[in-house]
C-alpha positions in Angstrom: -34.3 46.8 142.0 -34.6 50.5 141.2 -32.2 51.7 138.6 -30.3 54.7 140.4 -31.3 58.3 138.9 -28.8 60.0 136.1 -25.3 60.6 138.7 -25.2 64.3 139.3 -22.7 66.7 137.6 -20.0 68.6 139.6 -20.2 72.6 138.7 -17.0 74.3 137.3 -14.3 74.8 139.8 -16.1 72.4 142.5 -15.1 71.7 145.9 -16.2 68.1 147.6 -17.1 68.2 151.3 -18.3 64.7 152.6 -19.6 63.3 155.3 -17.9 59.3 155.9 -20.5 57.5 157.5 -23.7 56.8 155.7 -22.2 58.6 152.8 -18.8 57.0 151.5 -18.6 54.1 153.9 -21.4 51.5 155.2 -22.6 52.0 158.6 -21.6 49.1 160.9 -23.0 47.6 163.8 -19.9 49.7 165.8 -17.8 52.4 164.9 -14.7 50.4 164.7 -16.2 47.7 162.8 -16.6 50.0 159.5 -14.5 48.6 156.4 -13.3 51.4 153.2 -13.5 49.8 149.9 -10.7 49.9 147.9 -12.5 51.0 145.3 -13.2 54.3 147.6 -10.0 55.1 148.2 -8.9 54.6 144.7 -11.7 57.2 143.2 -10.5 60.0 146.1 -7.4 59.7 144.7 -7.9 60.7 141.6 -10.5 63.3 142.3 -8.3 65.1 144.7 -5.6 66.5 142.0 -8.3 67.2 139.7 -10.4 69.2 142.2 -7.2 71.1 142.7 -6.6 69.5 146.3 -10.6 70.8 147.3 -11.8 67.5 148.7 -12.4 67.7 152.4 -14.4 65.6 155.0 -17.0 66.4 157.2 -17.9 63.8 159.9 -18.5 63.5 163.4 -15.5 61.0 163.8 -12.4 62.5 165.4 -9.6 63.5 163.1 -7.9 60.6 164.3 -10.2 57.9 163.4 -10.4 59.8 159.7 -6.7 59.6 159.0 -6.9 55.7 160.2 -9.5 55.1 157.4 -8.6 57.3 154.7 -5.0 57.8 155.4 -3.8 60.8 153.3 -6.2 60.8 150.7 -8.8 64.0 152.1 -6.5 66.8 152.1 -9.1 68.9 154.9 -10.8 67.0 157.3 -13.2 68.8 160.2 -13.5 66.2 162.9 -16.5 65.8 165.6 -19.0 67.8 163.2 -15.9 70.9 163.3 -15.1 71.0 166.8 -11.7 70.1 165.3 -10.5 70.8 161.7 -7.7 70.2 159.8 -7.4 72.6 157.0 -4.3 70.9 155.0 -2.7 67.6 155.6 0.5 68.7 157.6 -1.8 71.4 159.1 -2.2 72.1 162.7 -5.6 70.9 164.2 -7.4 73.9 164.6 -10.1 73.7 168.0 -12.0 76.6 168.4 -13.2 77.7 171.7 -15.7 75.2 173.4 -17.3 74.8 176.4 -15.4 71.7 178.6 -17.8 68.9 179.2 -18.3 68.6 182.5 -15.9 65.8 184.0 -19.1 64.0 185.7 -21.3 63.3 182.7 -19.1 61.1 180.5 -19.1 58.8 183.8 -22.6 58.7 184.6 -23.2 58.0 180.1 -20.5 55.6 180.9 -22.7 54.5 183.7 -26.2 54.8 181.6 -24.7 52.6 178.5 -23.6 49.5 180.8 -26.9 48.9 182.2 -28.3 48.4 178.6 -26.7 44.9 176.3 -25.3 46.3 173.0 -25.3 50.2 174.1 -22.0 51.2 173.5 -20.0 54.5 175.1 -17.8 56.6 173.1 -15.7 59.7 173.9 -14.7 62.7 172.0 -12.6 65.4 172.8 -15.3 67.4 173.1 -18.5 65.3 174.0 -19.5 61.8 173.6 -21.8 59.9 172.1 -24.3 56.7 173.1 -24.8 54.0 170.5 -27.5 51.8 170.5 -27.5 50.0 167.5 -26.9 46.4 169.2 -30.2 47.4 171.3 -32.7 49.6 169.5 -35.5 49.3 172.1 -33.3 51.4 174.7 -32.9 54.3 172.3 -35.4 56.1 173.9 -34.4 55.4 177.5 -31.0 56.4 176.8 -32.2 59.6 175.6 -34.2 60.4 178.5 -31.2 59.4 180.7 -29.2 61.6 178.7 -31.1 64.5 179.4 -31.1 63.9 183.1 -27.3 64.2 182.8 -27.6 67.4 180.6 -31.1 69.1 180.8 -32.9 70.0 178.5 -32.1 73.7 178.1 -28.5 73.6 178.2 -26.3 76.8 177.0 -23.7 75.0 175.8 -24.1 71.7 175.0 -27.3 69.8 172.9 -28.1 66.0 172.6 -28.2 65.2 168.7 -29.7 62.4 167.2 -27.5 60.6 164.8 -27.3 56.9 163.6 -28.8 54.7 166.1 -26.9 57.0 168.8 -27.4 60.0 170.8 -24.3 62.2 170.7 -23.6 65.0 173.2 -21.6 67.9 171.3 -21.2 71.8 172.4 -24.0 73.8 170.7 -21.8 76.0 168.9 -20.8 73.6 166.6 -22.3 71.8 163.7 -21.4 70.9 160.3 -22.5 74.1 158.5 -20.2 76.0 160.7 -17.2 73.5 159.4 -18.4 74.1 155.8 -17.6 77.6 156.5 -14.3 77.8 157.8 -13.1 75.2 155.3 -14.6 77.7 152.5 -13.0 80.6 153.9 -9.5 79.2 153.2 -7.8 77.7 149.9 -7.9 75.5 148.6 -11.6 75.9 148.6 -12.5 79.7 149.0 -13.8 80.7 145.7 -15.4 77.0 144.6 -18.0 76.3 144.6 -19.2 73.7 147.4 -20.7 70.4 146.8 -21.7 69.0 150.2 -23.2 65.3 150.4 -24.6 64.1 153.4 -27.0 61.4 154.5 -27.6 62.4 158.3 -29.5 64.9 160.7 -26.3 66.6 161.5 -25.5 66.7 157.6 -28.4 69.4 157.4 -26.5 72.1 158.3 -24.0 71.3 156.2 -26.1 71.0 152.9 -27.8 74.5 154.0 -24.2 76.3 154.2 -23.6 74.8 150.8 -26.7 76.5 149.5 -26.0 79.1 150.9 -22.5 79.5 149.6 -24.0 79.2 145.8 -23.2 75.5 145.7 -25.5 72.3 145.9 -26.2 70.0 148.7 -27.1 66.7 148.3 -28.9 64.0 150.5 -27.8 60.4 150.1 -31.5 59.0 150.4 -33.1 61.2 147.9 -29.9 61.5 145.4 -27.9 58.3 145.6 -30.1 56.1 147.6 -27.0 54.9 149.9 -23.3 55.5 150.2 -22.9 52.8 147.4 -24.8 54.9 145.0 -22.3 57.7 146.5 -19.5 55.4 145.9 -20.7 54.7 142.5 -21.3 58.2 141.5 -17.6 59.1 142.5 -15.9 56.3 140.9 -17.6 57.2 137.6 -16.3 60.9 138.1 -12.9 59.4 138.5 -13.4 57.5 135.5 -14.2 60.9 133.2 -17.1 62.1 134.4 -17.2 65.9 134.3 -15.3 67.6 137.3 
């Protein structure tokens, strides 16, 4: 087995913005079937105070599903890649203004998944997504289905490839947009940003980082996988520099 590369050090005055799956948590064969390690939420914990409450995820689960897993422990969370954010923990969800999916398309996906064994529907608030991880031979027929339901050349809304699924999300929103907002407020405007990310949609993200004068990092190349991650946090509760 490789040996994982020397853990990366947080700058001064950091601020941690994560994406959950891939990154913290293991992807499962379905959304609901993900588990958080103790050891997870136990690290979070003690990072949070010591980053001076800058510790926020970034993920395209809803805000609700984020609280289910991680309880109180993120004290910002920005929900379905920042269509939704929560910028404290008794905050208000914040939604900016989005395009309404048309009513007819989560039917017909709903329609699309049930001819396929294993492809499984999910709706957001403002989208949906197609998972085809029980049946990875139809992703590229869902996809084409998909973009008979949306077109190719859609103003508002874009098909995005994430893990094993297709997810159909207005195109004004993306992670790097999230990363933005969430830097524009305290606890995290003048920190600097440390985004870690492991997916397509996490590219934005790691770019607004950059761009911010902080660091984004890629699970594959950094960490390897979201144990590496999990290691690399637990040994920065443990004393590693924050």
């Amino acid at each position: 087995m490789m040996d994982l590369p020397p853990f990366p050090p947080l700058p001064p005055r950091a601020a941690l913005l994560l994406d959950l799956d891939g990154t913290l948590i293991d992807i499962a064969p379905t959304p609901d079937q993900v588990s958080v390690p103790a050891d997870l939420l136990a690290s979070l914990h003690t990072l949070r105070p010591r980053l001076e409450d800058a510790l926020a995820i970034v993920t395209g689960r809803p805000v609700e599903q984020v609280d289910r897993l991680l309880g109180t422990v993120p004290y910002a969370v920005a929900g379905e890649h920042g269509a939704v954010i929560r910028h404290s923990p008794r905050g208000a969800l914040e939604r900016p203004g989005l395009p309404p999916t048309p009513a007819n398309w989560a039917r017909r996906a709903r329609q699309v998944a049930s001819a396929y064994s294993g492809a499984l529907f999910e709706p957001k608030s403002h989208g949906f997504v197609l998972h085809y991880r029980l049946c990875p031979d139809a992703g590229e027929a869902l996809r084409q289905q998909l973009l008979a339901i949306v077109g190719a050349d859609n103003q508002d809304f874009v098909i995005m490839p994430a893990h094993m699924a297709w997810e159909v999300t207005p195109r004004s929103v993306d992670k790097g947009r999230a990363v933005e907002r969430l830097l524009a407020r305290p606890p995290f405007a003048g920190r600097t940003p440390v985004y870690v990310g492991d997916d397509v949609s996490d590219e934005n993200g790691i770019r607004a980082a950059r761009l911010a004068g902080g660091v984004g990092l890629r699970v594959q190349e950094v960490f390897r996988d979201a144990a590496g991650v999990r290691a690399w946090l637990a040994h920065l509760a443990g004393g590693g520099t924050v």
